[in-house]
N, C-alpha and C positions, 0 to 999 in steps of 0.2 A: 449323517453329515453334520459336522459341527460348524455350527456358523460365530462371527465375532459380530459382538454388538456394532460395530460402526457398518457389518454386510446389511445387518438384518436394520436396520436406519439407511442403507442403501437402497433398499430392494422397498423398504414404506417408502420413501422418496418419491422414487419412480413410481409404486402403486396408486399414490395419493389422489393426483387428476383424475383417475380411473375410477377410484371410490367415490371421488365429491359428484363426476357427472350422473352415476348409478345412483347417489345418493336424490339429487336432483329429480331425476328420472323418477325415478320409484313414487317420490314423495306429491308428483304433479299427474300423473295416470292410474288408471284403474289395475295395471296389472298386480297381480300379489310381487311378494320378495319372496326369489326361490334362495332356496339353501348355501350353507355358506360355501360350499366350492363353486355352485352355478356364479355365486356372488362375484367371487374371486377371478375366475372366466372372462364375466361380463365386464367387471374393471382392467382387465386386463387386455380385453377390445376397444376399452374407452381411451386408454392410455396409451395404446399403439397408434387408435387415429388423433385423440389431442395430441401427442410427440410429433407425429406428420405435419402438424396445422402448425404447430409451434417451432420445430425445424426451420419450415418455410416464411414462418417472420422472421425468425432470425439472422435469414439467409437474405428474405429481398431488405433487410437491415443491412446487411454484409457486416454480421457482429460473429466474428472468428470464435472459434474453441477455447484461445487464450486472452480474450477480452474478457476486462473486470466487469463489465455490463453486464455481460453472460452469463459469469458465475455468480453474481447479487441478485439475479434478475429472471434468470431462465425456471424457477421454484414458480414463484409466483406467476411469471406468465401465465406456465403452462397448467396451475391452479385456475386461471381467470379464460384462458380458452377451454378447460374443463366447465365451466359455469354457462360458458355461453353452449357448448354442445349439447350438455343435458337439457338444457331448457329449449333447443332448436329441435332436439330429438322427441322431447315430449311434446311442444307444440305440432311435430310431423304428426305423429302417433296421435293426439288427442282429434287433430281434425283430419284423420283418414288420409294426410297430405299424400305420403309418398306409394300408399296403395292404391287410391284414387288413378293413380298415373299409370301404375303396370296395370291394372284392370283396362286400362286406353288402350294399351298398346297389349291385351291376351296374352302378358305373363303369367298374371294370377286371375282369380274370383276371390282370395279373400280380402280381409276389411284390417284395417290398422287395431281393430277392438279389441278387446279384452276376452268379449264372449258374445255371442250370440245378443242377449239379453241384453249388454252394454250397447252394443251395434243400433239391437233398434227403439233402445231408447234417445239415442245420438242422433239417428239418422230422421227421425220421426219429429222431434223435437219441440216443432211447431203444433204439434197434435195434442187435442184434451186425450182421455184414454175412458176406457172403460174396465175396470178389472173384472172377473168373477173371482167369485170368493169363497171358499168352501163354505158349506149350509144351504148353497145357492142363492148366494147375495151379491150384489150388484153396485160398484160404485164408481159413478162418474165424476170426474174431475182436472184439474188441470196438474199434470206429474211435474211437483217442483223440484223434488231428491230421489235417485233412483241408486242402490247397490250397483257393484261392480260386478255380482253376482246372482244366478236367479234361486239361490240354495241359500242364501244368510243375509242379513239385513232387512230393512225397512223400505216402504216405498210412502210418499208423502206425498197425498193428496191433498190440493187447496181448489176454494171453490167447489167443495164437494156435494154431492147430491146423490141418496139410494134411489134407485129405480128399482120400480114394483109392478112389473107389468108393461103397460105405457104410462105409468106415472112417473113424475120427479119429487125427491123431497128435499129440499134442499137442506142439508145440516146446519140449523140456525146457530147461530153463535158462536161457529167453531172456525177456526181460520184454515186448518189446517188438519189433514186425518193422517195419523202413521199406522201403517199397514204393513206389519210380517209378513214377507215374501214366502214364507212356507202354508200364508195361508190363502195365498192366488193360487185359483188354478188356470187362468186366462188371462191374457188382455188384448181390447182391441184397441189400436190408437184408430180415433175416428177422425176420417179425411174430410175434406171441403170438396174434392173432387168427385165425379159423377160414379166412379169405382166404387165408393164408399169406404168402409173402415177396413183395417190390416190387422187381420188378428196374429196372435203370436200366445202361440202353446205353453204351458209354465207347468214344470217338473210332471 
């Protein structure tokens, strides 16, 4: 199919809301960026429901097909309700909003997360943690940066202190420990509650 440069400046046009919300999107959660046809997919959901949102301003406007407002003005709109989607969409997603709710009502058990690994470090939040650590070392601390992942990245502890037994030692001088997540192989976030602490498995 041969297309002429003013289709294929047609069909960016229309793609464009689509890309700016994914772009949004992507760059505010933990999820990765899949491939460029998923890419393509996903814009192309963002732009079907921004065109809906934007439609209907322009309708409870009563701004016709052949109003000059419409044709100067309906680009950037629907650029500007792309901006607000992505950022609506990633704040659902980043606080568990809209799974939160079908888990109420026994649609789902899953979580808005990324992974397992992001969930509870989300959900936990308020928690110091306790890592193990391959060598069988030990360290407690308060989790300020956590990966999106439990296979690559760093985890950063402050406040940190090895335990040796029932000892503490606190890491004098240091503000802050980065720790290779390839080389945990546990962590418990430790609760205030009578339960105690929530361990969580790693690779």
């Amino acid at each position: 199919m041969n297309w002429t440069s003013s289709e294929i400046v047609g069909v960016l046009s229309f793609l464009l809301p689509g890309f700016v919300a994914a772009a949004i999107f992507y760059s505010l959660t933990s999820y990765p960026k899949p491939g460029p046809f998923d890419r393509v997919t996903q814009a192309l959901i963002f732009t079907v429901i921004g065109k809906a949102i934007t439609d209907g301003i322009l309708f409870a406007r009563s701004v016709g097909d052949n109003d000059p407002w419409r044709t100067n003005w309906e680009l950037l709109l629907s650029v500007a309700v792309a901006v607000v989607l992505g950022l609506v969409t990633a704040y659902c997603l980043n606080w568990d909003t809209l799974h939160r709710v079908l888990r109420r009502l026994g649609v789902t058990r899953e979580t808005s997360y990324a992974s397992e690994w992001y969930s509870a470090f989300s959900r936990h939040c308020d928690c110091y943690v306790t890592g193990h650590l391959k060598g069988e070392r030990r360290l407690y601390g308060w989790p300020e940066e956590w990966p999106s992942r439990p296979d690559e990245g760093h985890l950063r502890i402050a406040e940190a202190e090895w335990l040796t037994d029932d000892e503490r030692t606190p890491a004098t001088g240091v503000s802050a420990i980065l720790v290779p997540v390839d080389q945990v192989e546990m962590v418990e976030f430790v609760s205030t509650t009578p339960n105690g602490p929530e361990e969580l498995s790693h690779g």
